[in-house]
C-alpha positions as CSV (number, residue, x, y, z in Angstrom):
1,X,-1.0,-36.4,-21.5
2,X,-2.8,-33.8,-19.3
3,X,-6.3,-35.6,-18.1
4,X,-9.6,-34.2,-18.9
5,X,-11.1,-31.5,-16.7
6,X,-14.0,-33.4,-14.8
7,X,-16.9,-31.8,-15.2
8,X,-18.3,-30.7,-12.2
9,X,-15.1,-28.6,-12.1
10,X,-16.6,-27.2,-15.6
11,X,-19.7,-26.9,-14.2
12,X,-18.5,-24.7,-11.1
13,X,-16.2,-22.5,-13.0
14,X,-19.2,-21.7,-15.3
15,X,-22.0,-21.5,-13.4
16,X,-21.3,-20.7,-9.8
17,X,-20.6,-17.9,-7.8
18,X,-19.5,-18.7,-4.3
19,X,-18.2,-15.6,-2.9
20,X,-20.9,-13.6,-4.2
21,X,-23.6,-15.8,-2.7
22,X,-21.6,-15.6,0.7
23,X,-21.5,-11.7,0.1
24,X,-25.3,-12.1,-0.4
25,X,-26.1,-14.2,2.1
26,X,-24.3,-11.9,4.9
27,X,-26.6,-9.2,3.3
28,X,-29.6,-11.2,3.8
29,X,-29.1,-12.0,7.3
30,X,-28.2,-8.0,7.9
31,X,-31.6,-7.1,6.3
32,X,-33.9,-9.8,8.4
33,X,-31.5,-9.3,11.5
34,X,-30.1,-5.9,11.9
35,X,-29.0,-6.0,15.8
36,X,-27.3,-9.1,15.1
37,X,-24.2,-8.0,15.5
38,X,-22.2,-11.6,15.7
39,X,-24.4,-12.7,12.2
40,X,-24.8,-16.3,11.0
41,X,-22.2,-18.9,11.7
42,X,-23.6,-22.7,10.6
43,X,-24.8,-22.9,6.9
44,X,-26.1,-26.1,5.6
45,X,-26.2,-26.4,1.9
46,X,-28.8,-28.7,0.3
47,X,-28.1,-30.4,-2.8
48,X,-24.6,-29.6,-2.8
49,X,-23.1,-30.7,-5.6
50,X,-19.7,-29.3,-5.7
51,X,-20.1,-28.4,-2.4
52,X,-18.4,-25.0,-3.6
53,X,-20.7,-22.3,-1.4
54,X,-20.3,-24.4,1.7
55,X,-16.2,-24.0,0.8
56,X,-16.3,-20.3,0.4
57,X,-18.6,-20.3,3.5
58,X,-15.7,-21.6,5.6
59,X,-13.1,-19.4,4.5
60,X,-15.2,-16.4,4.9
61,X,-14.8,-16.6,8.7
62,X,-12.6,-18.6,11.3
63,X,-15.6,-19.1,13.0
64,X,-18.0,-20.4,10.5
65,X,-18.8,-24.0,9.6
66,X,-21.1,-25.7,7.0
67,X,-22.6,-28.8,6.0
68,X,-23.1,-29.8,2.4
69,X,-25.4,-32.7,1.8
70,X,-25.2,-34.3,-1.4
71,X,-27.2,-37.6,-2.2
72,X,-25.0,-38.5,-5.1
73,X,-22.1,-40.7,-4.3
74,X,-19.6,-40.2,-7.0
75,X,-20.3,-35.9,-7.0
76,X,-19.7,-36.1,-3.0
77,X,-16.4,-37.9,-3.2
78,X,-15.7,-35.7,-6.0
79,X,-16.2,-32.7,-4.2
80,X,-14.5,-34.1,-1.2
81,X,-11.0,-34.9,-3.2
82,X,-11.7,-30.8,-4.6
83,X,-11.6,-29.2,-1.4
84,X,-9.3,-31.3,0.2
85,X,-6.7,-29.5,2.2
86,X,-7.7,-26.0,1.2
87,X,-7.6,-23.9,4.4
88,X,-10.4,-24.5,6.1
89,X,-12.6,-26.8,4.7
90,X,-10.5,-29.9,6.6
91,X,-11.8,-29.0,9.5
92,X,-15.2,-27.0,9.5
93,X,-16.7,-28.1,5.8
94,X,-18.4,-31.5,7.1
95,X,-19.9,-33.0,3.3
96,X,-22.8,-35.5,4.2
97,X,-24.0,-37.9,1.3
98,X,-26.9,-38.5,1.9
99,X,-30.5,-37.5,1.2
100,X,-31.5,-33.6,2.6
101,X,-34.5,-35.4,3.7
102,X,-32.9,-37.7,6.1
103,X,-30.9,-35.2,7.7
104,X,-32.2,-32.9,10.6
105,X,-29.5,-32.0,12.4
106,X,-27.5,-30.5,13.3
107,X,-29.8,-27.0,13.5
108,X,-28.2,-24.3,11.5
109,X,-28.3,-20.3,10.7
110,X,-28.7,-20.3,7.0
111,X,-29.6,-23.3,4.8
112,X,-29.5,-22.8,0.9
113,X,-30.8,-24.7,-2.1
114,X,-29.3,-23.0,-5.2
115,X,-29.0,-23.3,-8.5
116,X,-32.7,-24.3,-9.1
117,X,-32.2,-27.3,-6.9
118,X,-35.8,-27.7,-5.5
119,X,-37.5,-27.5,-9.2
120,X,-36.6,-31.1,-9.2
121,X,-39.9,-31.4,-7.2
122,X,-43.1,-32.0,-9.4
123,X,-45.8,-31.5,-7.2
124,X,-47.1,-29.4,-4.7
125,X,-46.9,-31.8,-2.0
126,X,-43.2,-33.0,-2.3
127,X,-42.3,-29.2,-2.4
128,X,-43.8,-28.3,0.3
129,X,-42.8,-31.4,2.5
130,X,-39.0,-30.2,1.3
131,X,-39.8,-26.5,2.7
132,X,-40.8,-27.9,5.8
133,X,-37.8,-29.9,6.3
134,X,-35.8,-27.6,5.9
135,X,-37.8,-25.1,8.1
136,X,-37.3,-27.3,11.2
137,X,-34.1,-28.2,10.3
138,X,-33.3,-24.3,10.8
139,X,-32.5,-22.1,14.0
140,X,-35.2,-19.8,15.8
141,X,-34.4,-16.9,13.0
142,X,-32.7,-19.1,10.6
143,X,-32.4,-18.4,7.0
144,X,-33.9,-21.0,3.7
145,X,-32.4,-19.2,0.4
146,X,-33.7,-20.7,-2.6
147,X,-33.7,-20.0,-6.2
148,X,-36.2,-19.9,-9.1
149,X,-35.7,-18.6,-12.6
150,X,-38.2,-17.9,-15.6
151,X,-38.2,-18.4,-18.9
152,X,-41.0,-16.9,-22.4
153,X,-43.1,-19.9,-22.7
154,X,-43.1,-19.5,-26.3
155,X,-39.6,-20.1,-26.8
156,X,-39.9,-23.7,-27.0
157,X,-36.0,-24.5,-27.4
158,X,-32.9,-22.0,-26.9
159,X,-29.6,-22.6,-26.7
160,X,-27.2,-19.7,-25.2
161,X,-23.0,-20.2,-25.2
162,X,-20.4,-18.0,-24.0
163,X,-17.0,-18.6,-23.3
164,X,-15.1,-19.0,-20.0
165,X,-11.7,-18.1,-18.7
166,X,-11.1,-20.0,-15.6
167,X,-8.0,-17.3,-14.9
168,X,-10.4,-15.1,-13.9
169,X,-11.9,-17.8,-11.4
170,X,-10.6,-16.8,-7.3
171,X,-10.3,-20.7,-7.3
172,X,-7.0,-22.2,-9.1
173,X,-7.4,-24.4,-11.1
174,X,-5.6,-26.5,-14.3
175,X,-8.4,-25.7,-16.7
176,X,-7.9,-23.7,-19.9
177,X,-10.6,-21.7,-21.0
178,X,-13.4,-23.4,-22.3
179,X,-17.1,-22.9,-24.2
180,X,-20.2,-23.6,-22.3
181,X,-23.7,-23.8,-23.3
182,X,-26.9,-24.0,-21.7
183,X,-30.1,-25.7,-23.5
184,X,-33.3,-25.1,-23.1
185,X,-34.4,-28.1,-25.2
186,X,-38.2,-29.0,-24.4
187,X,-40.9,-27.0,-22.6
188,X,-44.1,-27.9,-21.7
189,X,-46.3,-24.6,-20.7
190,X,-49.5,-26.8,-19.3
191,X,-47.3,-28.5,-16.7
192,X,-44.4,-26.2,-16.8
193,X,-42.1,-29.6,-16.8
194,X,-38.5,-28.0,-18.5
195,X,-35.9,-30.4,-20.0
196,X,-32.3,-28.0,-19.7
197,X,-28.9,-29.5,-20.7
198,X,-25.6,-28.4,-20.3
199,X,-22.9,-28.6,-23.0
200,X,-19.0,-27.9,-22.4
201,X,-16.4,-28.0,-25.5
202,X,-12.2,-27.8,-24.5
203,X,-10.3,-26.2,-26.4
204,X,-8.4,-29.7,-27.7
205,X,-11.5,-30.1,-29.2
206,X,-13.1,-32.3,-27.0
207,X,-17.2,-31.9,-26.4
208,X,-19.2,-33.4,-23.4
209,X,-22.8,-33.5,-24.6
210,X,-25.4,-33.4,-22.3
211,X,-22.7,-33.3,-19.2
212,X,-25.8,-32.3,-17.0
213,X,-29.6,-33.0,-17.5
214,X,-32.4,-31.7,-16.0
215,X,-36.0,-32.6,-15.7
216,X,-37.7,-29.6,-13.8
217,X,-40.6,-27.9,-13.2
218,X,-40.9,-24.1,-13.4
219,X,-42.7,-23.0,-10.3
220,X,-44.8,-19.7,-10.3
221,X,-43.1,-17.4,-7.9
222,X,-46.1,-16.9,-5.7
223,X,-46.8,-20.4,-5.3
224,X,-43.3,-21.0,-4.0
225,X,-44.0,-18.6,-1.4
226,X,-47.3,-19.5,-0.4
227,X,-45.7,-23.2,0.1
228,X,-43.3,-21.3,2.5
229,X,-45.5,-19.7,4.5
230,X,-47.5,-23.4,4.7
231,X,-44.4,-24.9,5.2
232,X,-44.1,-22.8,8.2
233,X,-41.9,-19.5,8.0
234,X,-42.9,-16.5,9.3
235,X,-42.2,-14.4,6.4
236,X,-41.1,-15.6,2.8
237,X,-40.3,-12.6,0.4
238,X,-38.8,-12.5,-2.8
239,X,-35.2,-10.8,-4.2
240,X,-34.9,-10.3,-7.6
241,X,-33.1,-7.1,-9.4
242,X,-33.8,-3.7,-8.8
243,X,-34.6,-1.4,-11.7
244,X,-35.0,1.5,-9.9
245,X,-31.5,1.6,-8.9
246,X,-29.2,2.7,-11.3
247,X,-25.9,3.9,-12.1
248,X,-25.1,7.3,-13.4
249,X,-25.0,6.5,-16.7
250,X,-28.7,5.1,-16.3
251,X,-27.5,1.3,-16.5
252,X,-29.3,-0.5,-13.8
253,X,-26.8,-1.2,-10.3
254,X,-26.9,-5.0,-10.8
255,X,-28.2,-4.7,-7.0
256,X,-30.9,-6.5,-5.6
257,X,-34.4,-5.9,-3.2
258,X,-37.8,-7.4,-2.4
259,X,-40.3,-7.7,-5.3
260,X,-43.8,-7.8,-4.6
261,X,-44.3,-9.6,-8.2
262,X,-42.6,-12.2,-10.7
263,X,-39.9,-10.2,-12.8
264,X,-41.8,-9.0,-16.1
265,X,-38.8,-9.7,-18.2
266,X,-38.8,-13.0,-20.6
267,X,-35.6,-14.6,-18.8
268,X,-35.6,-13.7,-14.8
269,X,-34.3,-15.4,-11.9
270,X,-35.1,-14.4,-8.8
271,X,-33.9,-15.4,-4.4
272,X,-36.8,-16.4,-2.4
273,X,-35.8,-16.4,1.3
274,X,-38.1,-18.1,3.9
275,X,-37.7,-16.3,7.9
276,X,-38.5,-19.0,10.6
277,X,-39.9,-17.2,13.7
């Protein structure tokens, strides 16, 4: 009898994008640094998880490597045993589990904390110690790519599903297509504390409730990058989509540039990217 898909296999299939962010990240570094002709070669990323950017990373160039710190032990080994002997990743993907705090070197290009990894911090202070952290744990020029997302504080609890076809996924994979959920169960609007789940049902009828919990807080975008520029970086600026730029048939270009203010839209998410001098 087949076994069980493990969820953070799930959980990458449905929620990440690793190539794109790579694609993104190239783009970044072209914008900040556009006589770099060589571009970014170390990438740490923070909070790893599935440790499935820092992969794609690696295979995007022979000459790239990457770090992916993960504090939890049974997700590192998990995503160890994933990307185990896929071409590249041997060699230059070093996983770290460990704390992102406790690690300081080595001094990389481009460090990124996706998938709303730093709204696990609560406070001001915590946050910002985080952004400085990871500010001196950067190159002269380095990159910090975050991301934040948004939500209408009246909507109290939401629950949004959509299936998924891991065939179309560039990794393989043994996984059948699947439905995934994600719940917006609880929101507080004074503290802006979130409670989000995420659900997965297989299609031999199998559910896994509550595969992934999380307790956040929903920063305001401009207090994010006022703790960056305390934290440090010479410039912090946000990306979000660009509604100006659209296809012919008037359909906005899915493409992305600086915003000078939060996305007015009830659901947003937007890249904030810190520049250290």
């Amino acid at each position: 009898m087949p076994q069980p898909p493990h969820p953070l296999e799930l959980y990458r299939l449905s929620v990440q994008h690793p190539l794109a962010e790579v694609a993104f990240i190239d783009r970044l570094w072209a914008h900040y640094h556009p006589d770099d002709a060589d571009g970014p070669l170390l990438l740490r990323e923070d909070f790893a998880g599935t440790c499935a950017v820092a992969a794609a990373w690696v295979r995007s160039d022979p000459d790239r490597q990457a770090m992916a710190i993960e504090l939890d032990a049974p997700t590192a080994a998990w995503a160890e045993s994933r990307w185990a002997g896929c071409p590249r990743c041997d060699e230059d993907l070093h996983l770290v589990q460990a704390d992102v705090m406790d690690v300081a070197e080595p001094a990389t290009h481009v460090t990124v904390a996706l998938n709303f990894s730093t709204l696990i911090y609560h406070d001001e202070a915590s946050l910002c110690a985080y952004l400085t952290h990871a500010h001196d744990a950067l190159e002269p020029g380095g990159l910090l790519i975050l991301d934040l997302f948004g939500c209408d504080p009246g909507l109290t609890t939401t629950r949004q599903s959509r299936t998924v076809t891991p065939e179309d996924d560039a990794e393989p994979t043994e996984c059948g297509p699947f439905a995934y959920t994600w719940e917006q169960r609880a929101y507080e609007p004074i503290s802006r504390r979130i409670d989000c789940r995420i659900h997965f049902a297989i299609a031999d009828g199998s559910r896994l409730a509550d595969a992934f919990v999380y307790d956040w807080t929903l920063w305001p975008m401009q207090t994010v990058l006022g703790l960056l520029r305390q934290a440090g970086f010479c410039l912090a600026e946000a990306w979000g989509p660009d509604t100006t730029d659209r296809a012919d048939d008037g359909t906005p270009s899915g493409g992305f540039s600086v915003l000078a203010d939060e996305p007015a839209g009830v659901d947003w998410v937007v890249y904030l990217v810190g520049v250290k001098g």
